[in-house]
ZAMARGU-4260 file (C-alpha; in steps of 0.2 Angstrom, whole numbers, plus 5000, padded with zeros to 4 digits):
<rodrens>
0) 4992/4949/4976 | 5005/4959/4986 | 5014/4974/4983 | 5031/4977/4990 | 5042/4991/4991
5) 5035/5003/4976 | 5047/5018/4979 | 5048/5033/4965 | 5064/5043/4967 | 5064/5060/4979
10) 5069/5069/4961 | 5051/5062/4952 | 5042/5064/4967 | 5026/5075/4966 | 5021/5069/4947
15) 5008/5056/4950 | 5020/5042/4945 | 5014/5035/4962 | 4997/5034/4957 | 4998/5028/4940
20) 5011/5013/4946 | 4997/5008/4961 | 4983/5010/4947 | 4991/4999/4937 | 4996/4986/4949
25) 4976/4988/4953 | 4970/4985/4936 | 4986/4973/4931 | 4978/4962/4949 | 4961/4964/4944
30) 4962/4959/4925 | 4972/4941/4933 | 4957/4937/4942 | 4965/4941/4960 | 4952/4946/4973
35) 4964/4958/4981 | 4978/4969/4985 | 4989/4969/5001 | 5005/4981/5007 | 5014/4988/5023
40) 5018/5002/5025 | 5026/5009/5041 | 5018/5024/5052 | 5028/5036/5047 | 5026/5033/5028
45) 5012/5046/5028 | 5013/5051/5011 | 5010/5032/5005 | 4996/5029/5018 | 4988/5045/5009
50) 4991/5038/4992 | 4985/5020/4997 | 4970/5025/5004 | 4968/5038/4989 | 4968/5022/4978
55) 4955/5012/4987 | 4965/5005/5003 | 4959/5001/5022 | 4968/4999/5033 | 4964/4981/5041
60) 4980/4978/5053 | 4992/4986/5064 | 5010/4978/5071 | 5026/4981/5079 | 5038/4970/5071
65) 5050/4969/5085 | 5051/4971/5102 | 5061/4985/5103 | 5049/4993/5089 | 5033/4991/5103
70) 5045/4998/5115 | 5048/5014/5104 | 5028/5012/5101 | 5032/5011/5080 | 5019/5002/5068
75) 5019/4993/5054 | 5001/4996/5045 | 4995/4981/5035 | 4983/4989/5021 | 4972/4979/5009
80) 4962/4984/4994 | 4946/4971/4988 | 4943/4971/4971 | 4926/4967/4961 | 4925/4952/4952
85) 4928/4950/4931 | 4913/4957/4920
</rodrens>
């Protein structure tokens, strides 16, 4: 499964709506039988590689999506999170 573009607004920011949404997509992935969950993020999202990797994400990859992005030496991190199998 694949999460894309989970944004909570500047004004909510700081409440742990971020973690709830990732730990439902997490229980709402697992519950379907997926065996994982994958995002980007880019480097200079630190706040979401913080929460990611809170909830259980590694980092497995790391890309420039353009030339001009390896040029300016700017990353695109490719982070996965396995989960166990249904009890």
């Amino acid at each position: 499964l694949e999460l894309k573009r989970m944004s909570v607004s500047k004004d909510y920011r700081g409440q742990g709506i971020s973690k709830a949404l990732c730990g439902e997509v997490l229980r709402f992935a697992r519950a379907r039988g997926f065996g994982a969950v994958v995002l980007s993020t880019s480097m200079v999202q630190v706040a979401a590689q913080q929460l990611y990797e809170g909830q259980g994400f590694r980092k497995v990859a790391a890309s420039s999506p353009s030339l001009l992005a390896a040029v300016l030496c700017f990353q695109v991190y490719r982070y996965r999170c396995d989960l166990p199998g249904r009890t």
